[in-house]
C-alpha positions as CSV (number, residue, x, y, z in Angstrom):
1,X,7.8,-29.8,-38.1
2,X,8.5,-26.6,-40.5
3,X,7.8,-23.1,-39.6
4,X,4.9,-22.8,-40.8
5,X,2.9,-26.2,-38.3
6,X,4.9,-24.5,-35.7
7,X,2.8,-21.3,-36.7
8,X,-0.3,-23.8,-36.7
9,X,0.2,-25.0,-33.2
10,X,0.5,-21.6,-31.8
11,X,-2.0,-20.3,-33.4
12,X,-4.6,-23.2,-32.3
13,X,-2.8,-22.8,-28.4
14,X,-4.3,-19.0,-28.7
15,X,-7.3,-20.2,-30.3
16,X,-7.9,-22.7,-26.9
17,X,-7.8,-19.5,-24.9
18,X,-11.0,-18.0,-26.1
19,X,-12.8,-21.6,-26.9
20,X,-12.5,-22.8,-23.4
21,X,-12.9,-19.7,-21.2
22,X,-14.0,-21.9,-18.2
23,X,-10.5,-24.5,-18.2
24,X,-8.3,-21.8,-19.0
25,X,-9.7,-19.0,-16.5
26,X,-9.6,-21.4,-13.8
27,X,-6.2,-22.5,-14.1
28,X,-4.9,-19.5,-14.7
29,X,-6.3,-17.7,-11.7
30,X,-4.8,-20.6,-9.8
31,X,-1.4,-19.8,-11.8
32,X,-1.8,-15.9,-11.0
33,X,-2.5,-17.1,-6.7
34,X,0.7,-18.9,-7.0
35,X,2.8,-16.4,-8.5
36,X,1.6,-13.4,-6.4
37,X,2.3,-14.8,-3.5
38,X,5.5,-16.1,-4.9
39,X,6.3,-12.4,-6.7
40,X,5.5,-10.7,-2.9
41,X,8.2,-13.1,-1.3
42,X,10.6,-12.5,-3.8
43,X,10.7,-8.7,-3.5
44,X,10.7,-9.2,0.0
45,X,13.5,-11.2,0.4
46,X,15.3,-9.3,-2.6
47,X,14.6,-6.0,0.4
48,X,16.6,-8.0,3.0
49,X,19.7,-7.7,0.6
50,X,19.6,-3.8,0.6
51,X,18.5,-2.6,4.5
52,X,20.5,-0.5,6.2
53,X,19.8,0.6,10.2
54,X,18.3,4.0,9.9
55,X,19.5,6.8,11.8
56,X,17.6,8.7,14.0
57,X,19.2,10.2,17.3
58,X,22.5,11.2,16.0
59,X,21.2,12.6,12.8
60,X,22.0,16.1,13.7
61,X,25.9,14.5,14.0
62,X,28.1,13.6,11.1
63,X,30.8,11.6,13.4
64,X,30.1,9.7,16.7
65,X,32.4,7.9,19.0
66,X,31.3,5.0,20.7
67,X,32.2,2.5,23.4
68,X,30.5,-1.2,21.6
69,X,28.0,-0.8,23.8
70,X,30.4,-0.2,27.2
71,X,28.7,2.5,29.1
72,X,30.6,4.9,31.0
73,X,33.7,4.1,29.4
74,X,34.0,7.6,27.5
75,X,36.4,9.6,30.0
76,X,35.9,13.3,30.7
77,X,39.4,14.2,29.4
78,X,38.9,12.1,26.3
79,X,35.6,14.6,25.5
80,X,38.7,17.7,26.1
81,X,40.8,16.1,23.9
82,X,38.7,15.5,21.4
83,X,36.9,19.3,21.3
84,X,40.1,20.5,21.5
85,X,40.8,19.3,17.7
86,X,40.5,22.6,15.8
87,X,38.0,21.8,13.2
88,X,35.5,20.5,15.4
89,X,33.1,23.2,16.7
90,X,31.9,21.5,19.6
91,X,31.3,17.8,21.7
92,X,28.1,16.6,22.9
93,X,28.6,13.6,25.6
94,X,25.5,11.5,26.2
95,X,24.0,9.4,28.6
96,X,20.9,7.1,27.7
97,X,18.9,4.7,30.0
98,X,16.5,2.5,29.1
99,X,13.1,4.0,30.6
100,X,9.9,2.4,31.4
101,X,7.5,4.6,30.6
102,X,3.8,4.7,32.6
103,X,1.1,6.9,32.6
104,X,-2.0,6.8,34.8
105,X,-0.6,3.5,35.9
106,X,-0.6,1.7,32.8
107,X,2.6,1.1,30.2
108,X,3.0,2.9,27.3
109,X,4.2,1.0,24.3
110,X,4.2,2.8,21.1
111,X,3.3,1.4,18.0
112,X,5.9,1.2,15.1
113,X,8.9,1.5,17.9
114,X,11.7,-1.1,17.9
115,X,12.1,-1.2,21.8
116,X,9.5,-2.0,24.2
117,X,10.7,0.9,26.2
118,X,11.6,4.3,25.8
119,X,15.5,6.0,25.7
120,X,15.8,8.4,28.4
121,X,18.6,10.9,27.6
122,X,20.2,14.4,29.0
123,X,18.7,17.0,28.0
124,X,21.9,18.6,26.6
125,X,22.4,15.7,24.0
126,X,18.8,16.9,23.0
127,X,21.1,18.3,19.6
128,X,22.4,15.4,18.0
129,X,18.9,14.4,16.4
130,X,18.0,17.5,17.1
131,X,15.3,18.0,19.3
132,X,13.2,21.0,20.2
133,X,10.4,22.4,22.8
134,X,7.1,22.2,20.6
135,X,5.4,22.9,24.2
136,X,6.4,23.7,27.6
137,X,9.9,24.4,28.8
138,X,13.4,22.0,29.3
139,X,13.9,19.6,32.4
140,X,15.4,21.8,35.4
141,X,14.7,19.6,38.0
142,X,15.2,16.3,39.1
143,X,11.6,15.5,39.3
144,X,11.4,16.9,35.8
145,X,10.7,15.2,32.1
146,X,10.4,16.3,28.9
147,X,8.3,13.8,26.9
148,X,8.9,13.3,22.6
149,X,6.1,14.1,20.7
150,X,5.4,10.5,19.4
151,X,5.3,9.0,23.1
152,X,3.0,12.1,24.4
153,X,0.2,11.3,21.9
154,X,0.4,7.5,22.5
155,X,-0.2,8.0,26.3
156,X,-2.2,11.3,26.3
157,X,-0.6,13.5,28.1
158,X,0.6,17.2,28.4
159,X,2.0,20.0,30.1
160,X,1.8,19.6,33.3
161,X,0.9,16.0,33.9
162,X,2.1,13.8,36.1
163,X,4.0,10.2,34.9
164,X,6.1,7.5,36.1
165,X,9.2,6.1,35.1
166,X,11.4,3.0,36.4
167,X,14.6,2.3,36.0
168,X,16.0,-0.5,36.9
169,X,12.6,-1.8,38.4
170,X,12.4,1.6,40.8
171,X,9.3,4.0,40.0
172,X,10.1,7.6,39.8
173,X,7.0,9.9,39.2
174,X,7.9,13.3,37.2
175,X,6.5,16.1,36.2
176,X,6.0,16.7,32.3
177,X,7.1,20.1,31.5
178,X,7.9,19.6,27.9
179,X,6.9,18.2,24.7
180,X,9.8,17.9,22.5
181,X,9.9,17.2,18.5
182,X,12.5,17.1,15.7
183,X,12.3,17.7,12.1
184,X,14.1,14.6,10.5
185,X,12.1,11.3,10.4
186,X,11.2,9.8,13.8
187,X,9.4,6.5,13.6
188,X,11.7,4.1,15.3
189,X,11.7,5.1,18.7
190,X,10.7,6.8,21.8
191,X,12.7,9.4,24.0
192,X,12.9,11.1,27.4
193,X,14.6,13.8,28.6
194,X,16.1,14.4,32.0
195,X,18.6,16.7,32.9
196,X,22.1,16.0,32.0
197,X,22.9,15.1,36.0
198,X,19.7,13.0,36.6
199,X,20.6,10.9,33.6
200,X,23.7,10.7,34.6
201,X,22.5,9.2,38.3
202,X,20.3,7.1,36.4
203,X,22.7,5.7,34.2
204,X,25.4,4.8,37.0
205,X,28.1,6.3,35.7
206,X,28.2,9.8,36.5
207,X,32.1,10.3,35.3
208,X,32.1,8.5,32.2
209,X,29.7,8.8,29.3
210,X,28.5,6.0,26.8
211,X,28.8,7.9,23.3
212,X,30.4,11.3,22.1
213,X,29.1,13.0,19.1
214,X,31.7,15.5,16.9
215,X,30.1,19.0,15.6
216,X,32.5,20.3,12.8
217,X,33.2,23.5,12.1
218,X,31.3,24.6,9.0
219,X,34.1,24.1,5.9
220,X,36.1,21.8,8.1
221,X,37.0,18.6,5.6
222,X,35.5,15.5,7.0
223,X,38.4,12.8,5.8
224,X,40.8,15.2,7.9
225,X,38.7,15.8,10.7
226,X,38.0,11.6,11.0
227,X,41.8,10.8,10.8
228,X,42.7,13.9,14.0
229,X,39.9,12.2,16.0
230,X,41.0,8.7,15.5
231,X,45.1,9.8,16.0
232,X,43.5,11.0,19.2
233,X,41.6,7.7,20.1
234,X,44.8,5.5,20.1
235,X,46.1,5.7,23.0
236,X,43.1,5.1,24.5
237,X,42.3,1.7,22.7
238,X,44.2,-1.7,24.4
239,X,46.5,-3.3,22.1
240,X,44.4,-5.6,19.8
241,X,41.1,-4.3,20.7
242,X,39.2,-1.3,19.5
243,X,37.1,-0.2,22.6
244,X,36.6,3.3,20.9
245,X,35.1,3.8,17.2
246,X,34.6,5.9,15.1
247,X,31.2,6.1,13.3
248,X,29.9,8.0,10.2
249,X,27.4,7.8,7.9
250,X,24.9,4.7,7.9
251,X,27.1,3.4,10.5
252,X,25.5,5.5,13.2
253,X,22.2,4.3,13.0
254,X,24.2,0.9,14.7
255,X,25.7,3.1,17.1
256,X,22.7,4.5,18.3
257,X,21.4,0.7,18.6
258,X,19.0,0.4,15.4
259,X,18.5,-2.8,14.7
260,X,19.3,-4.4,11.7
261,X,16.0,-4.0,9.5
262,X,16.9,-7.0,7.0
263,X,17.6,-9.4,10.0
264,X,20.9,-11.4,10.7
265,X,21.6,-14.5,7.9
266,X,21.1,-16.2,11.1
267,X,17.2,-16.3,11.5
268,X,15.0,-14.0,9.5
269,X,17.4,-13.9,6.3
270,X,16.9,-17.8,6.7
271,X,12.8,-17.7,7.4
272,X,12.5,-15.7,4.4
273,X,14.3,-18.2,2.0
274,X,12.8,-20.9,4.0
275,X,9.1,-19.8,2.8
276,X,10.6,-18.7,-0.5
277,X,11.4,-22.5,-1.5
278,X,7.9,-23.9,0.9
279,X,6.1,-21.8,-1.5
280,X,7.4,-22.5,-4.3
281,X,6.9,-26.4,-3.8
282,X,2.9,-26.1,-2.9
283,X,2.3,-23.8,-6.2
284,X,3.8,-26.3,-8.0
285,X,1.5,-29.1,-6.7
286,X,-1.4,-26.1,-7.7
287,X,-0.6,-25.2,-10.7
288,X,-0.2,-28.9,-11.8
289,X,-3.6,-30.1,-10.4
290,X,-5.5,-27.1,-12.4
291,X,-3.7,-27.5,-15.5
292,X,-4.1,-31.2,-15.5
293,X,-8.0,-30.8,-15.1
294,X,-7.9,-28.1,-17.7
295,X,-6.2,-30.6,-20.2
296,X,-7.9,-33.5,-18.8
297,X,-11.4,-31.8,-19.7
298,X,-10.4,-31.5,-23.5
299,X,-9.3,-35.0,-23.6
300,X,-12.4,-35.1,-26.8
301,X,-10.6,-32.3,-28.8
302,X,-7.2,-33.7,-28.1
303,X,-8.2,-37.1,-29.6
304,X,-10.0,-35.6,-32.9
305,X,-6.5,-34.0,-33.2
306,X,-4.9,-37.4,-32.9
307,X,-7.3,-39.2,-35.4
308,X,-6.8,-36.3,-38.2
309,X,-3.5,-37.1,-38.4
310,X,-1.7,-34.8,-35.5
311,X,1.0,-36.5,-34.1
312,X,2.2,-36.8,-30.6
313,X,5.2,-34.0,-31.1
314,X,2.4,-31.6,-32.2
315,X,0.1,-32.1,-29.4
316,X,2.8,-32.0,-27.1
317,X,3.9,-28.9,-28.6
318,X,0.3,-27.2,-28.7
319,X,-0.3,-28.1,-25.1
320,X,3.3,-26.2,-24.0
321,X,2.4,-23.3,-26.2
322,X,-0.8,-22.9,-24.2
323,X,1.9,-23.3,-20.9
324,X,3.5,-20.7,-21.9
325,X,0.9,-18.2,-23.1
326,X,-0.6,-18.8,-19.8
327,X,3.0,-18.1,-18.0
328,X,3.4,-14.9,-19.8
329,X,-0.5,-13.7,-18.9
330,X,-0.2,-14.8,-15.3
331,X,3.5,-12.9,-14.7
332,X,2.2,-10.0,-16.3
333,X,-0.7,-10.0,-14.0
334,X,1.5,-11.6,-10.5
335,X,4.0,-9.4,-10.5
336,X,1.9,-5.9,-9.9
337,X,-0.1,-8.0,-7.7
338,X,2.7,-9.3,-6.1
339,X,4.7,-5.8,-5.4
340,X,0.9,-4.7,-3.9
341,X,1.2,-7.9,-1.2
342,X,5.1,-7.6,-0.3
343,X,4.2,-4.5,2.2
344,X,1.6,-6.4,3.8
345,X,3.8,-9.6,3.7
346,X,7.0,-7.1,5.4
347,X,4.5,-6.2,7.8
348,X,3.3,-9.3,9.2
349,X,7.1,-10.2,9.1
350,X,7.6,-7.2,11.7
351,X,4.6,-8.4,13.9
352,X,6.8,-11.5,14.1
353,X,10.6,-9.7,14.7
354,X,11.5,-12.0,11.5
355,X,13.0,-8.4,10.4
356,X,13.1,-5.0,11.9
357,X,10.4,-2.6,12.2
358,X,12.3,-0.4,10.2
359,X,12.6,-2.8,7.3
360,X,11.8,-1.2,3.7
361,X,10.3,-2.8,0.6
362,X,12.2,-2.0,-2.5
363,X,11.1,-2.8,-6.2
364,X,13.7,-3.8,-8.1
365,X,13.7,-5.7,-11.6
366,X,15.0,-8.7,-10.8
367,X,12.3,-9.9,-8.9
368,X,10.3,-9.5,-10.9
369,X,12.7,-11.1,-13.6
370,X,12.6,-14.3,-11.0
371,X,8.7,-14.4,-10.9
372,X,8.8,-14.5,-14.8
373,X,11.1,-17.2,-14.6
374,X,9.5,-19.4,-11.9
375,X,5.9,-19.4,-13.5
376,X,7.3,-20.3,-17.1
377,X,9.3,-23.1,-15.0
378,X,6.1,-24.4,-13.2
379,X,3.9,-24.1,-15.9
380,X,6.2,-26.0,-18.4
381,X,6.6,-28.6,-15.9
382,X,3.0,-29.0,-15.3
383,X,2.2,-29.2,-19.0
384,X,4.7,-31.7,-19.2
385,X,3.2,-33.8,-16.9
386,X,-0.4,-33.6,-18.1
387,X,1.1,-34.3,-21.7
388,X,1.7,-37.7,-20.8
389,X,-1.3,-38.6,-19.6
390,X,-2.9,-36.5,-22.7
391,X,-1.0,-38.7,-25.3
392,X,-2.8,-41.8,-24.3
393,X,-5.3,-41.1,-25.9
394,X,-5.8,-43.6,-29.0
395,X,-6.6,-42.0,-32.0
396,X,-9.4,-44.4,-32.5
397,X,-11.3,-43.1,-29.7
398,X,-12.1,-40.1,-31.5
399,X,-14.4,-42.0,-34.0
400,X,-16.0,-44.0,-31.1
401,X,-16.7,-42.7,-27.4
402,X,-13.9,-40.0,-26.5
403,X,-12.9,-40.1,-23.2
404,X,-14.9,-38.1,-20.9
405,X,-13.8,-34.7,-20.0
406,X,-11.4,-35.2,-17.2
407,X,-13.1,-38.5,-15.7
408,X,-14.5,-39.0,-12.5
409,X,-12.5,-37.1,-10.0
410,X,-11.4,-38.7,-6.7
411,X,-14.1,-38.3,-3.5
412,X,-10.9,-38.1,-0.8
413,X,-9.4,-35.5,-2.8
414,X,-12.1,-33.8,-2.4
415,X,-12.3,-34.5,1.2
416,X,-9.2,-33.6,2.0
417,X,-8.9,-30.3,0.7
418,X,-12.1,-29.5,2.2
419,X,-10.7,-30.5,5.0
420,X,-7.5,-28.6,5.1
421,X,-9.5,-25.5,4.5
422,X,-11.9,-26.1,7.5
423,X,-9.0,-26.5,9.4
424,X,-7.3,-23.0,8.4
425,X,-10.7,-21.5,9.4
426,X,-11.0,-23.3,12.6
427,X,-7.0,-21.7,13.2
428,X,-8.0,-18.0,11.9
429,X,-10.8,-18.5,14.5
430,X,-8.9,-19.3,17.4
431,X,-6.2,-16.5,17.1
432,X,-8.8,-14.0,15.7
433,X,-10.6,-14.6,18.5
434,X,-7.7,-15.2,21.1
435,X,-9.2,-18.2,22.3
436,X,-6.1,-20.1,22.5
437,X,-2.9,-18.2,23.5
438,X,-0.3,-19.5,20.7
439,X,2.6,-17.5,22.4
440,X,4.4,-13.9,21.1
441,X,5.8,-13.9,18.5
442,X,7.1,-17.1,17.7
443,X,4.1,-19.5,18.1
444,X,1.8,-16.9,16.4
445,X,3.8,-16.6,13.6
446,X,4.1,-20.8,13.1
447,X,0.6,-20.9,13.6
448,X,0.1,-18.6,10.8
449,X,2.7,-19.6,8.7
450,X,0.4,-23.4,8.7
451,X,-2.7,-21.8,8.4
452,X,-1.5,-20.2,5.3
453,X,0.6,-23.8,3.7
454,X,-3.7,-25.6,4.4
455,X,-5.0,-22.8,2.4
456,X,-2.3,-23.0,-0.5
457,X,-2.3,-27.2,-0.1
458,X,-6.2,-27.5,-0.2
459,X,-6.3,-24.6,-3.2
460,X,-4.1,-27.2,-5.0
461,X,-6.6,-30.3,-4.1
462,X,-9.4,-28.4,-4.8
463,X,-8.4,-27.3,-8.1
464,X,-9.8,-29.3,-10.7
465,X,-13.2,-28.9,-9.4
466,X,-12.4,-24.7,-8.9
467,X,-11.4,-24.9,-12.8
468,X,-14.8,-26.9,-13.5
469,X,-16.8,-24.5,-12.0
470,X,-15.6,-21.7,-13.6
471,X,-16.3,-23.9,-16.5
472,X,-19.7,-23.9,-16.0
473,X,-20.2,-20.2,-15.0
474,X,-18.6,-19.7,-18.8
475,X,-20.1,-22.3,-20.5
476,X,-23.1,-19.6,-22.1
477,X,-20.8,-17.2,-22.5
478,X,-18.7,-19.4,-24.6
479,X,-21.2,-20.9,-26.6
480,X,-22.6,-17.2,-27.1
481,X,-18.9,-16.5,-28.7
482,X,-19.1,-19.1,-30.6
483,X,-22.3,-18.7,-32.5
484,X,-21.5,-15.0,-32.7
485,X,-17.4,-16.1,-34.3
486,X,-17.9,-17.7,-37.3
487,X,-16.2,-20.6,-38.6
488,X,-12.5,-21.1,-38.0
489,X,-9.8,-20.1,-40.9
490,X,-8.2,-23.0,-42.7
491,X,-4.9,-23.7,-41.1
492,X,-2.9,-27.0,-42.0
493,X,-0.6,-29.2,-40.4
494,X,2.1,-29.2,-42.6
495,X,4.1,-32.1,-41.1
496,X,1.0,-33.9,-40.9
497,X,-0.4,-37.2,-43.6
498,X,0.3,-34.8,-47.1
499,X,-3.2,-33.8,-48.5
500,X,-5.1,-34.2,-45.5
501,X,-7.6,-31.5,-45.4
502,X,-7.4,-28.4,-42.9
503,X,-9.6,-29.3,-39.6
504,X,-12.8,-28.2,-39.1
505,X,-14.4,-26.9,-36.2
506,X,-15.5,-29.5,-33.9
507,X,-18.2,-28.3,-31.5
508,X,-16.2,-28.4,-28.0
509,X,-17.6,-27.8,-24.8
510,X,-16.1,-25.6,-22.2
């Protein structure tokens, strides 16, 4: 074919989009529901790549030493030694507990935290985030608590309250004298503060302490202060094994327990890709059903083109042309869409613990790029596979009966995907409504994750009568377009039978 019936075949693949608004719309919304939800995916697995724990209590520290998790095992003369290095200003040992935290008899859990439970801590390490009184005074008793902002709102109280906190399954009741807060981000977790010897009871190791964070001195070089503290750790490390570490930077936000908001390759890395290629698979099924009805309905036009002398290369090559003006319309319009859905998408994944509740969506190009590729891929493929069936047409049934638009379409199709969608309903129903008890968080999130594969699976079933209703919506509108047009300009095939005359407009339906 030369340039200029390649120019022809485009330019009729454009000319399909405003002739048959009701085929095309259809199967391209169903193109665009496919690509969102695979465009919100992508950018959230493309997040997982780029997490880091966030840091929250030692962000008023640049350097912390800790124990992997060994508490106690920091030994008073190791804190000496260690503020005894001259460009460090000063040491702050800490204590934390995990702290059940009730008020008026009820737990508090709040909202957005990573724990269950709140940190309780001395109030002397109250500088590594750092905290202040907003209202009352410090903890000077044993009997004594000062509550962080964030955890005071979620369980009401103030000043003056009373509360109850167990540790190791024993109930305490304190006194709240103090509402703390801090000025850098706080989102992650909940804190109490004790005094530096209660903590210290509480913990169980009164003589040892479970992290150390480093003050410089203002000026002091931070690659010189790191290698003093770590000549200084040596000797306390066993041979082989690094009990005592050093951590700066993003590091600290693990020291301080953060999880990891991406999740470990293990499991949520893995649920993510897992859904990724699920996706991916049921679109395809969509997106071939809807553009196989959409073909399928202009089996009459397809079959004048045949008897005027178009032959199967040409039609095969108009029918792709449409594939991939619709890949180009639906990306352009998925991949906003999709960067909309990915927070919600991150969100539910937190519900579930697949990643961290401090997990981030970022928008990055390639994504976006991926999207692109994938619905170009699918839609191709789908054209593809309707082509065949569209190339059976004889062109001797264009000057008899052309085949109908799109035939008879099955009954159990139809039934199925009506009943796949009943079935999602049925499941929103029941966990909306918490009439069955699906199990935290694992059975809720399988339970969704199926109700969400019947909806995709019976979109895909349902298709071809979704695009032939939209068909019929349009129909007026397209045959108001058409009457309002004017006649078609005079294109020719220029591969086709020499001489044959340019086609005229054949009145289509929708």
């Amino acid at each position: 074919m030369t340039g200029g019936g390649r120019t022809v075949v485009v330019w009729m693949a454009w000319r399909t989009l405003r002739w048959h608004p009701g085929s095309v719309l259809g199967a391209l919304i169903t193109l665009v529901i496919s690509a969102t939800v695979i465009s919100a995916l992508w950018f959230v697995v493309d997040s997982a790549d780029r997490q880091r724990p966030v840091v929250e209590r030692y962000a008023g520290t640049p350097m912390v030493i800790t124990t992997g998790g060994i508490p106690g095992a920091i030994p008073p003369r190791l804190v000496a030694a260690v503020g005894a290095v001259p460009q460090v200003a000063a040491v702050v040992p800490e204590h934390f507990v995990v702290a059940p935290f009730f008020a008026g008899g009820a737990p508090v859990q709040v909202a957005g935290d990573q724990y269950s439970n709140p940190i309780g801590h001395g109030w002397g390490s109250a500088r590594l985030t750092p905290f202040g009184i907003r209202q009352g005074g410090p903890p000077r008793r044993e009997d004594e608590v000062v509550v962080d902002a964030r955890l005071a709102a979620a369980a009401r109280v103030a000043v003056g309250d009373r509360v109850e906190v167990r540790v190791a399954g024993m109930p305490r009741a304190y006194r709240v004298t103090g509402v703390a807060a801090t000025a850098v981000p706080w989102r992650y977790q909940s804190a109490l503060f004790f005094t530096d010897g209660h903590v210290a009871e509480l913990a169980g190791h009164p003589r040892g302490f479970t992290s150390l964070g480093v003050l410089p001195r203002p000026g002091a070089d931070p690659h010189e202060l790191q290698q003093a503290v770590a000549r200084i750790l040596e000797p306390y490390n066993p041979p082989g094994a690094q009990v005592f570490r050093i951590a700066t930077g993003a590091d600290r936000g693990a020291a301080e327990g953060n999880l990891p908001p991406g999740g470990s390759p293990s499991d949520g890395y893995n649920v993510l890709w897992f859904l990724v290629y699920v996706m991916a698979l049921i679109a395809i099924g969509m997106v071939a059903a809807a553009l196989g009805v959409s073909i399928r309905r202009r089996s009459m036009e397809i079959a004048v083109l045949r008897a005027i002398g178009a032959r199967p290369g040409q039609i095969r090559l108009l029918l792709l042309a449409e594939g991939l003006l619709f890949s180009l319309v639906a990306a352009v319009l998925a991949v906003p869409l999709g960067g909309l859905v990915a927070p919600l998408v991150a969100a539910r994944f937190r519900d579930f613990g697949v990643v961290s509740v401090s997990f981030e969506v970022f928008y990055r190009p390639l994504p976006a790029l991926w999207t692109l590729l994938f619905t170009l891929a699918v839609t191709l493929a789908a054209s593809l596979l309707a082509v065949r069936r569209a190339l059976r047409i004889r062109p001797g049934d264009a000057l008899g009966q052309a085949p109908a638009e799109g035939g008879a379409l099955g009954r159990g199709r139809l039934l199925t995907g009506l009943s796949l969608l009943v079935t999602a309903l049925v499941l929103a129903v029941l966990e909306t409504a918490h009439l069955v008890d699906f199990g935290q968080p694992l059975g809720t999130m399988i339970v969704e994750f199926v109700r969400v594969c019947l909806i995709v699976a019976a979109v895909g079933l349902l298709a071809p009568w979704f695009v032939l209703a939209v068909g019929r919506l349009l129909r007026p509108l397209a045959a108001r377009s058409r009457r309002a047009g004017g006649s078609w300009p005079s294109p020719t095939w220029s591969s086709t039978t020499a001489g044959s005359p340019a086609p005229q407009r054949p009145s289509y339906s929708v």
